[in-house]
MDAnalysis code that builds the backbone (N, CA, C; Angstrom):
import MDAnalysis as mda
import numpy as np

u = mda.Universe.empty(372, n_residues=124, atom_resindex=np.repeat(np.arange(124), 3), trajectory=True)
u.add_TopologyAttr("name", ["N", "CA", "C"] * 124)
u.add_TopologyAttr("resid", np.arange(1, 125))
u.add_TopologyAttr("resname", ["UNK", "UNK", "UNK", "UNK", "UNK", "UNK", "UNK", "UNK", "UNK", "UNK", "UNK", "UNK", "UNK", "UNK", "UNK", "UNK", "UNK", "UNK", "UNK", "UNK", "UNK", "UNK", "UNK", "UNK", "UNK", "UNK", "UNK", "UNK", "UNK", "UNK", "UNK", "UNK", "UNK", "UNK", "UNK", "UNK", "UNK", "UNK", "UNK", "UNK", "UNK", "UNK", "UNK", "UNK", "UNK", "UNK", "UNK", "UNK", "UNK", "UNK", "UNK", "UNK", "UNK", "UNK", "UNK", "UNK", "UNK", "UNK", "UNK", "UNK", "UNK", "UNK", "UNK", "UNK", "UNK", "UNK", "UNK", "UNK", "UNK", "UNK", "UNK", "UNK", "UNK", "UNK", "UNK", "UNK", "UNK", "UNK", "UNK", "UNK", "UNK", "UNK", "UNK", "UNK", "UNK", "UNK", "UNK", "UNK", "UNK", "UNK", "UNK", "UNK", "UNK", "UNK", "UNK", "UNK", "UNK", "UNK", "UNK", "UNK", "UNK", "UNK", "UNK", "UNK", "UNK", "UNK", "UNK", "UNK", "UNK", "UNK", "UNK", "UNK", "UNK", "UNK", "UNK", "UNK", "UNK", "UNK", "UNK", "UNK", "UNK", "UNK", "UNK", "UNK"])
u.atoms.positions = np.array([
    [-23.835, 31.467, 38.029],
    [-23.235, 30.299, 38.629],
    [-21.896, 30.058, 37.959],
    [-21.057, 30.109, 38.840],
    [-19.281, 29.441, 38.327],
    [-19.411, 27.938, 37.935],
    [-19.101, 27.780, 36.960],
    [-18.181, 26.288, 36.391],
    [-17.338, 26.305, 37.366],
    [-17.078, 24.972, 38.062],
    [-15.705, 24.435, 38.637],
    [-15.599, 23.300, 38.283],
    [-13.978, 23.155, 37.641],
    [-13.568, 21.810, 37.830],
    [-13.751, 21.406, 36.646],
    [-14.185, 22.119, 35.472],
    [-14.731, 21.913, 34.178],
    [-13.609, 21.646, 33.397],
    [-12.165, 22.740, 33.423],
    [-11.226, 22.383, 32.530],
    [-10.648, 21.228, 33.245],
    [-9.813, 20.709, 33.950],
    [-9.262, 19.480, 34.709],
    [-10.173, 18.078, 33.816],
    [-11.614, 18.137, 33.702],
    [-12.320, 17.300, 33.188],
    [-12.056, 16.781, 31.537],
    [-12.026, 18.327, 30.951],
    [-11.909, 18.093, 29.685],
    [-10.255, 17.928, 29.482],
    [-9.446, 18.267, 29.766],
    [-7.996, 17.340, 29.781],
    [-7.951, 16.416, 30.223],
    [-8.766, 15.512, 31.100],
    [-8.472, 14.428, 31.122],
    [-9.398, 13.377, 29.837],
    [-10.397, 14.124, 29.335],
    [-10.434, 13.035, 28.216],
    [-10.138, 13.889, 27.242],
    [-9.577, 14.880, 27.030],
    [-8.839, 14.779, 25.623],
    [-7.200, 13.807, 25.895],
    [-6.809, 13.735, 26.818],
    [-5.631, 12.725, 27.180],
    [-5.664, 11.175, 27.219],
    [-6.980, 10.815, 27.590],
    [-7.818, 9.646, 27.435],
    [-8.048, 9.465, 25.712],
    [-8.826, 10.337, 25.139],
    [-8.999, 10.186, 23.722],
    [-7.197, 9.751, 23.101],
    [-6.614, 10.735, 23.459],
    [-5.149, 10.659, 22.880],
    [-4.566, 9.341, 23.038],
    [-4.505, 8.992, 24.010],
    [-4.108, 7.547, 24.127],
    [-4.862, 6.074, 23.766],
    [-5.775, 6.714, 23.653],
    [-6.782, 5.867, 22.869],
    [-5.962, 5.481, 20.848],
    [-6.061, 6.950, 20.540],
    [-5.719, 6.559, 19.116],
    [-4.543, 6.549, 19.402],
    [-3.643, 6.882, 20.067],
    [-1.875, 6.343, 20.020],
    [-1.305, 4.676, 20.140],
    [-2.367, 4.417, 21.023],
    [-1.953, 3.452, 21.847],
    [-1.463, 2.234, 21.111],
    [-2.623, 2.333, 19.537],
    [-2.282, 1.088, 18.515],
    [-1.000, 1.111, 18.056],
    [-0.509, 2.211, 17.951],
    [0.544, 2.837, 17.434],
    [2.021, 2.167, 17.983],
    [2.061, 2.320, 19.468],
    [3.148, 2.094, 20.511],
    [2.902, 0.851, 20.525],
    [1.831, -0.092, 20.026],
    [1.758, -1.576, 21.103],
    [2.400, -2.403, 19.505],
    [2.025, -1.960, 18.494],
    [2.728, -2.717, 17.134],
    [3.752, -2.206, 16.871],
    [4.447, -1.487, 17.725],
    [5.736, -0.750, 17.575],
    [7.372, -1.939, 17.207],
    [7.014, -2.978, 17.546],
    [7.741, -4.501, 17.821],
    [7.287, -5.809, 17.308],
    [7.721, -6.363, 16.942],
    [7.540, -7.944, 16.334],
    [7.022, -8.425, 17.459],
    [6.220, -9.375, 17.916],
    [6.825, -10.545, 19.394],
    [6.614, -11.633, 18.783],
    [7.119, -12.614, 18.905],
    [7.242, -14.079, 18.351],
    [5.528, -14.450, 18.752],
    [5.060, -14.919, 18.435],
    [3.523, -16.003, 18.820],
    [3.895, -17.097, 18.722],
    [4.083, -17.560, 17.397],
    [4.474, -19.126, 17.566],
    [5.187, -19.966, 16.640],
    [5.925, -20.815, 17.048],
    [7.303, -21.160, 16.252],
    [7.331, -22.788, 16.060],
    [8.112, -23.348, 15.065],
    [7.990, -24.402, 14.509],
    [9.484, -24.928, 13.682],
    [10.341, -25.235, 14.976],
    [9.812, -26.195, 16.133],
    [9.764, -25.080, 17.306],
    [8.908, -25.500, 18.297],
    [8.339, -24.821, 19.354],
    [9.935, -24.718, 20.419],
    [9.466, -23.548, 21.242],
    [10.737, -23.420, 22.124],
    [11.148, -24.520, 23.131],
    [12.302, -25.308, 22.979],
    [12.019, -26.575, 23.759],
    [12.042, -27.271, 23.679],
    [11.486, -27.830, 22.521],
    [10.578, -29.140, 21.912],
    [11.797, -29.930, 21.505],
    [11.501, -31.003, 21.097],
    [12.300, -32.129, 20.697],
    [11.560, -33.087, 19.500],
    [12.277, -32.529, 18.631],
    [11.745, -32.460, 17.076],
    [12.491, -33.941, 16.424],
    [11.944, -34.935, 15.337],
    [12.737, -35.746, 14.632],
    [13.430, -35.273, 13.585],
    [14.789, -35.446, 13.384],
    [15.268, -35.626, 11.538],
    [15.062, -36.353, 11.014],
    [15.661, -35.962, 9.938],
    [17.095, -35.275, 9.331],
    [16.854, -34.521, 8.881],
    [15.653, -33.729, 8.643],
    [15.675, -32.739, 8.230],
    [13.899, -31.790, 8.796],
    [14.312, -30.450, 9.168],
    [12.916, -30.149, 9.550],
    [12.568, -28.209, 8.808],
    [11.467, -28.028, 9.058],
    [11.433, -26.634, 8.070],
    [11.448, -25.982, 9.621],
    [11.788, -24.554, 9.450],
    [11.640, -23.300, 10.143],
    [10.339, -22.452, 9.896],
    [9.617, -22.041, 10.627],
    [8.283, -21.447, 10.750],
    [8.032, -20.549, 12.229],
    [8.325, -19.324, 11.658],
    [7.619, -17.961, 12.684],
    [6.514, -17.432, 12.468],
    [5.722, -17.324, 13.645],
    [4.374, -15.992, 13.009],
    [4.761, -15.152, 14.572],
    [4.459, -13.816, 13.864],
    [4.707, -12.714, 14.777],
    [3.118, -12.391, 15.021],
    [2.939, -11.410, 15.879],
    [1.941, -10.131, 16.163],
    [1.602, -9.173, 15.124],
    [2.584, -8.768, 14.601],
    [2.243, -7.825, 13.420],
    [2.938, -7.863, 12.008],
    [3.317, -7.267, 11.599],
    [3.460, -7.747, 9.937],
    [5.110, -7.565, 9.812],
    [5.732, -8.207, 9.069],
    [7.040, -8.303, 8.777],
    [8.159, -7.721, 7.963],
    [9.052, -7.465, 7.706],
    [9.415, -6.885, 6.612],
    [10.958, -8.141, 6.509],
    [9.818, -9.029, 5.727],
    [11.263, -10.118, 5.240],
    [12.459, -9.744, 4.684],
    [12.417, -8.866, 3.546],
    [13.808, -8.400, 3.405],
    [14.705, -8.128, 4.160],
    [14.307, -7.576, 5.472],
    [15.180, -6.989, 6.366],
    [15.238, -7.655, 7.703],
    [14.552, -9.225, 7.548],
    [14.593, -9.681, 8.854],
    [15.712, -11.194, 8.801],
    [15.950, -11.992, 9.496],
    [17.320, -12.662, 9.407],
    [17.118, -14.130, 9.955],
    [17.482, -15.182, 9.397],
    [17.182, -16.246, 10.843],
    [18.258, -17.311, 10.812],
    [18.820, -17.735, 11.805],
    [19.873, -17.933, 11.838],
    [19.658, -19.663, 12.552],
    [20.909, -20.735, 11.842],
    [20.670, -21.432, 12.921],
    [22.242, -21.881, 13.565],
    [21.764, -21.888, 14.915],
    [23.179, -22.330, 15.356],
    [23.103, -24.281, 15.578],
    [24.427, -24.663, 15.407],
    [23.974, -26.365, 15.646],
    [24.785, -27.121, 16.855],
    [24.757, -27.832, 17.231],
    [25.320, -28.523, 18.585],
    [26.689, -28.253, 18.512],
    [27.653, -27.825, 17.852],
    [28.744, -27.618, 18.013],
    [29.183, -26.170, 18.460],
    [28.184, -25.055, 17.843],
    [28.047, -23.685, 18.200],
    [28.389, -23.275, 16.989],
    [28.483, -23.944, 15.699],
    [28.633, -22.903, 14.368],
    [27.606, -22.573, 13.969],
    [27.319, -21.206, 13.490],
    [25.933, -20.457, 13.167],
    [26.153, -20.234, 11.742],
    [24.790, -20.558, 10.977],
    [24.379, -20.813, 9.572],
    [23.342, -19.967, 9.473],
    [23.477, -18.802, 8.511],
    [22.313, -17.821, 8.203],
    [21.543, -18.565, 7.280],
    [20.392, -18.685, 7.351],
    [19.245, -19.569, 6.638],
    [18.712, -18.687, 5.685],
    [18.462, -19.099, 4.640],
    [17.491, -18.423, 3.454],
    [16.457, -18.448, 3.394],
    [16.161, -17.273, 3.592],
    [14.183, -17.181, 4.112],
    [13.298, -17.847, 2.945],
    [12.367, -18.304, 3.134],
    [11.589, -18.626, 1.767],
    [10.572, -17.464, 1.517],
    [10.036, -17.255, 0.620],
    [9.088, -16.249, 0.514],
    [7.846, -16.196, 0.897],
    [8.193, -15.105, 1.862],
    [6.778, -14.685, 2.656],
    [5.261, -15.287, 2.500],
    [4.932, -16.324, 3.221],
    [2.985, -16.733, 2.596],
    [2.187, -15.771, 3.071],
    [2.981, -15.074, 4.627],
    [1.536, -14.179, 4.837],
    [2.444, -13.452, 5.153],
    [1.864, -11.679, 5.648],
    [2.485, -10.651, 6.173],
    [3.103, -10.636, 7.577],
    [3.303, -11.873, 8.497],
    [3.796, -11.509, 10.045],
    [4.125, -12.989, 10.269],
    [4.919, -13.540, 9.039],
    [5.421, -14.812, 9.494],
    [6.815, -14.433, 8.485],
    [7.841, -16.089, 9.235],
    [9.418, -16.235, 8.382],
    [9.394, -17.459, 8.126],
    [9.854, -17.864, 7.434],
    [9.992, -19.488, 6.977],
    [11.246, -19.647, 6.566],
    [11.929, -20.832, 6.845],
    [12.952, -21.595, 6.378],
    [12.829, -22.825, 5.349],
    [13.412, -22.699, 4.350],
    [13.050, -24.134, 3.950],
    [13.692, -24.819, 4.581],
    [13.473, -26.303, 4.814],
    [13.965, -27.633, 5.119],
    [15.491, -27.804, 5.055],
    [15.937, -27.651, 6.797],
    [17.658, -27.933, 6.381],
    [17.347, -29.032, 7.022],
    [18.863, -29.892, 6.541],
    [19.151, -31.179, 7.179],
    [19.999, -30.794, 8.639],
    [19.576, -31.682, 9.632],
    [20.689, -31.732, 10.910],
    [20.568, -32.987, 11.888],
    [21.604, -33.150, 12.557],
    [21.530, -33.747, 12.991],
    [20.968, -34.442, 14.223],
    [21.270, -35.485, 15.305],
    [20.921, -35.558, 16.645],
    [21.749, -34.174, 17.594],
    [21.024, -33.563, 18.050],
    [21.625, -32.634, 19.128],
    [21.057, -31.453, 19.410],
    [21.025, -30.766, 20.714],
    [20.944, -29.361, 21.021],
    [20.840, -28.092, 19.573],
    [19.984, -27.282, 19.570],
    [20.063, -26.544, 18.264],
    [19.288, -25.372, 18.681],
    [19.639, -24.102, 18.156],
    [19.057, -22.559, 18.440],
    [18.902, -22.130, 17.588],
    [17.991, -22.137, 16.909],
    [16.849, -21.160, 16.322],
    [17.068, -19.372, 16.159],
    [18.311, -18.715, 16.139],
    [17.986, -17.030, 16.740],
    [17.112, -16.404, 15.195],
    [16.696, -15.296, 15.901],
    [15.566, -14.716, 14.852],
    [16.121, -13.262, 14.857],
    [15.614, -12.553, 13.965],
    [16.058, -11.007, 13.999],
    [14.806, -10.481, 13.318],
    [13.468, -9.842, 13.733],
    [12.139, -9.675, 12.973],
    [12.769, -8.135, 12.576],
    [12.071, -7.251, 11.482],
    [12.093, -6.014, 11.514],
    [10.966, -5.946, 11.348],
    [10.007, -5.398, 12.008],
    [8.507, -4.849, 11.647],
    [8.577, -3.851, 10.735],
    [7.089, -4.160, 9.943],
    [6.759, -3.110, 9.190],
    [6.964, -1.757, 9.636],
    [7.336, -1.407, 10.595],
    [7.631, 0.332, 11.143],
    [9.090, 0.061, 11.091],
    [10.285, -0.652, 11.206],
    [11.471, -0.343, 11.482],
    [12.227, -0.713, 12.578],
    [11.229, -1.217, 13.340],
    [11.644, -1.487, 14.913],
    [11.623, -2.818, 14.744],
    [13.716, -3.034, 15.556],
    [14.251, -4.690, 15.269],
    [13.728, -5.364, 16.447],
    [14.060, -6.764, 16.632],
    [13.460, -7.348, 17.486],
    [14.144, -8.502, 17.514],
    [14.566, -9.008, 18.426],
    [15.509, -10.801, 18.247],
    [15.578, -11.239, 19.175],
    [15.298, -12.727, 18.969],
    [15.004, -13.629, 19.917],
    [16.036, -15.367, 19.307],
    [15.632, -16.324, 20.362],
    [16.318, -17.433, 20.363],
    [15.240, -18.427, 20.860],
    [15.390, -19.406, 19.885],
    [14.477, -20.534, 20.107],
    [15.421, -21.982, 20.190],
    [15.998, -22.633, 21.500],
    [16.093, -23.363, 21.624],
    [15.840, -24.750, 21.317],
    [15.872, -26.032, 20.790],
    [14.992, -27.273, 20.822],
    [16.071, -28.388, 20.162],
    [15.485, -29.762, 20.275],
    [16.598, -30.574, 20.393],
    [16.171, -31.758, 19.336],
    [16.879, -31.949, 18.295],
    [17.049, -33.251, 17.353],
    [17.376, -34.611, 17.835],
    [16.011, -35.500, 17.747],
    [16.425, -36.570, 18.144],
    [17.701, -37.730, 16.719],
])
């Protein structure tokens, strides 16, 4: 009796297996923001508030950046505080004022791969 159709089968789950163990690989390949503080949007009180990111996967603070811009459009690179966990950024506590304010972020994941985003929100 002929086998048919036997190899076609086994390439498709050794290709299945393959993407199986790759897949973790490609999907933590990137930072993505989860959740931020102040939230995108939001409308926060002063005079003064802290900065708080947590990502998806783990961080590499040395090499990541956070910036704030303020209602006038001048941008102030913020001094990260030191890392509490592996996939968050923190700012300490700047002062600002009433107005429009952007948040931009620059993550580098633990693999190398940059990532940047902008978080909008407004000082009453």
């Amino acid at each position: 009796m002929k086998k048919v159709g036997s190899f076609p089968r086994q390439l498709v789950l050794v290709a299945v297996f393959a993407m199986l163990v790759l897949a973790p690989r490609f999907a933590s390949a990137h930072a993505v923001l989860v959740t931020s503080s102040p939230a995108a949007h939001a409308t926060v009180k002063g005079p003064e508030i802290a900065i708080n990111l947590k990502f998806n996967s783990r961080i590499d603070g040395a090499h990541s950046r956070l910036y704030l811009v303020d209602p006038s459009g001048k941008v102030e690179m913020l001094t990260l505080a030191p890392q509490e966990a592996p996939d968050s950024l923190a700012a300490p506590a700047v002062k600002v004022t009433a107005g429009a304010y952007t948040i931009r972020w620059q993550a580098t994941a633990a693999d190398g791969h940059i990532t940047r985003g902008e978080i909008p929100f407004t000082v009453q």
